[in-house]
C-alpha positions as CSV (number, residue, x, y, z in Angstrom):
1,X,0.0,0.0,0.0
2,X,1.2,3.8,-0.7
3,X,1.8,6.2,2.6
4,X,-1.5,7.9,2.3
5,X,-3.6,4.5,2.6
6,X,-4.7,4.3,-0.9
7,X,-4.5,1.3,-3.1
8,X,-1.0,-0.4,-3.7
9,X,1.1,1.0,-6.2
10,X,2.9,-1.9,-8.6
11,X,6.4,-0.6,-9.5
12,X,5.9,-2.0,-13.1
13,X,3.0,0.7,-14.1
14,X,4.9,3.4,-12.9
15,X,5.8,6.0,-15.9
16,X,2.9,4.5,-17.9
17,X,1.6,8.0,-18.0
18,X,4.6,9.3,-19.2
19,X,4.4,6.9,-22.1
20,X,0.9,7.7,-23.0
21,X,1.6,11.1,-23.1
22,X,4.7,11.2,-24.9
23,X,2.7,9.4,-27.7
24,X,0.0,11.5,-27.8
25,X,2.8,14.5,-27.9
26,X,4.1,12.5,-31.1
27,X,0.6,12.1,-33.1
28,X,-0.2,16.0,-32.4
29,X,3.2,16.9,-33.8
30,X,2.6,14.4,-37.0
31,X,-1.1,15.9,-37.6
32,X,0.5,19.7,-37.6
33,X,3.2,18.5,-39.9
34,X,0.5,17.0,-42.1
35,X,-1.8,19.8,-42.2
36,X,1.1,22.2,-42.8
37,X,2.2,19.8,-45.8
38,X,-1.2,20.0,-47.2
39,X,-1.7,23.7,-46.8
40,X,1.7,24.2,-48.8
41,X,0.4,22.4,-51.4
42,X,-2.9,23.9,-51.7
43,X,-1.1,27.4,-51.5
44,X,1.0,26.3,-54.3
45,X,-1.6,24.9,-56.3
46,X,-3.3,28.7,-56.0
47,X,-0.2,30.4,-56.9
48,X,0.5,27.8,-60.2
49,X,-3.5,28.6,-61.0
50,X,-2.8,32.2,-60.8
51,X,0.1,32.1,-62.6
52,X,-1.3,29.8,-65.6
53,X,-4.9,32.4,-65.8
54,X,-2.4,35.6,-65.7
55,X,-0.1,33.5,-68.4
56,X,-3.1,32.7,-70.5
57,X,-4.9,36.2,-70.5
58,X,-1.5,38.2,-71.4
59,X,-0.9,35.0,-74.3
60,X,-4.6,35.8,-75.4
61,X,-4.3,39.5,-75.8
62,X,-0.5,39.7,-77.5
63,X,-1.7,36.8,-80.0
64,X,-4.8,39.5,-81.0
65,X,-2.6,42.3,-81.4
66,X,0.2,40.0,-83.6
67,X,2.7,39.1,-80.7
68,X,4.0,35.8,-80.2
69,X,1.6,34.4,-77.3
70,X,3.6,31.5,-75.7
71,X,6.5,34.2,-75.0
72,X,4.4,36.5,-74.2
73,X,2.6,33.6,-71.7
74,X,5.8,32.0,-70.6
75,X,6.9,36.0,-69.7
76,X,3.5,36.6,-67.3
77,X,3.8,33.2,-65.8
78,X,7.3,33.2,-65.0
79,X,7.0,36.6,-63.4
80,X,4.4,35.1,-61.1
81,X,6.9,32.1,-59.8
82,X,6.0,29.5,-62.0
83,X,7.0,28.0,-65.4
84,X,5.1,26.8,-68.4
85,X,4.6,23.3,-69.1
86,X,2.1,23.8,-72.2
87,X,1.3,26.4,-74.6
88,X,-1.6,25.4,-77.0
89,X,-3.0,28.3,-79.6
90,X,-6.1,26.7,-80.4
91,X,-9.0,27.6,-83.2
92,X,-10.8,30.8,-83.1
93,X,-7.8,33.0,-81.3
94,X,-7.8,30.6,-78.0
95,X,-5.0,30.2,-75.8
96,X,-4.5,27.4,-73.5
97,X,-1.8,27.4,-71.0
98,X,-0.4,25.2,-68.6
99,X,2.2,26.2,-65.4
100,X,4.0,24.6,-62.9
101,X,4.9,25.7,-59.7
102,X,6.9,23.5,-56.8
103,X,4.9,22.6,-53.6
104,X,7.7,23.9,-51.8
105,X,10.4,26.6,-52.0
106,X,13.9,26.1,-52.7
107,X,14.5,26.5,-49.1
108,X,13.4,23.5,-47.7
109,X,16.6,21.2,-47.8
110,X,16.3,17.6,-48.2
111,X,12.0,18.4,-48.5
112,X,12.0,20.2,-51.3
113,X,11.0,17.7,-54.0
114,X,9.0,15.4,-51.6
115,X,5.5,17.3,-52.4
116,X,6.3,17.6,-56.4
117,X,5.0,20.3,-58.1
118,X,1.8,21.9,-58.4
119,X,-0.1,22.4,-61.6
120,X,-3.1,24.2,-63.5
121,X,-4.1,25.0,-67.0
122,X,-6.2,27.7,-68.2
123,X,-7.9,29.0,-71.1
124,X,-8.6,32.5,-72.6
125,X,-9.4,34.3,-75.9
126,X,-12.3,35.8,-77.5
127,X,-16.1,35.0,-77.1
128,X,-17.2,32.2,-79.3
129,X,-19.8,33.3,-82.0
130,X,-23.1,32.9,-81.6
131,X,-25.6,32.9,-78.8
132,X,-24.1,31.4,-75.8
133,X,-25.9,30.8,-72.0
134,X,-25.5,34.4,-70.6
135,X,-27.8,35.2,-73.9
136,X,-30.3,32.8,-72.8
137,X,-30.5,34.6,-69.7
138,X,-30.8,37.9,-70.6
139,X,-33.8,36.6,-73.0
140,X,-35.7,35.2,-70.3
């Protein structure tokens, strides 16, 4: 029995507690680092999206004044911290556009190409021809 008249203390469960809490210490530590990974990632994912709509929009308007677009394209989207994977002129003055962007930066040591890169395409150009569904509902 212990001093104060309690129930006997074994000498094999003592620093169970310290154990249990120790693990529980590790798991919180593994969740942050997992939530941190994924917001990196989503936060790259925005800035590669960014980059490719920015990339596409500038590609779009140089190609309708007689520029080259993917220059002009690769130009906007490496000045927003990606690269271009893709540059696609397609029919009717279209440009589609795909960047690149890595998960994490150049400063995280042995990490840095553990997430991969991010990427995201986009489109721009003119209006198609012809009625289209904002028509329909300025009809109705």
């Amino acid at each position: 029995m212990n001093g104060d008249g309690g129930a006997p203390v074994r000498s094999g469960e003592r620093g169970a507690g310290t154990v249990v809490v120790l693990a529980l210490a590790a798991v919180v530590v593994l969740l942050a680092l997992a939530v941190g990974t994924l917001g990196s990632a989503q936060r790259a994912r925005g800035s590669a999206q960014a980059a490719a709509d920015l990339g596409a929009l500038a590609g779009a308007t140089a190609w309708r004044q007689g520029a080259d677009p993917c220059a002009t394209a690769a130009e906007a989207v490496r000045r927003n911290g990606a690269e271009v994977v893709a540059c696609v002129p397609e029919d009717g003055g279209t440009l589609g556009v795909r960047a690149s962007r890595a998960a994490v930066g150049p400063d995280a040591g042995p990490w840095a190409g553990w997430l991969g890169d991010a990427t995201a395409g986009a489109r721009a150009g003119p209006r198609p021809a012809g009625p289209g569904p904002a028509d329909d509902l300025r009809r109705g």
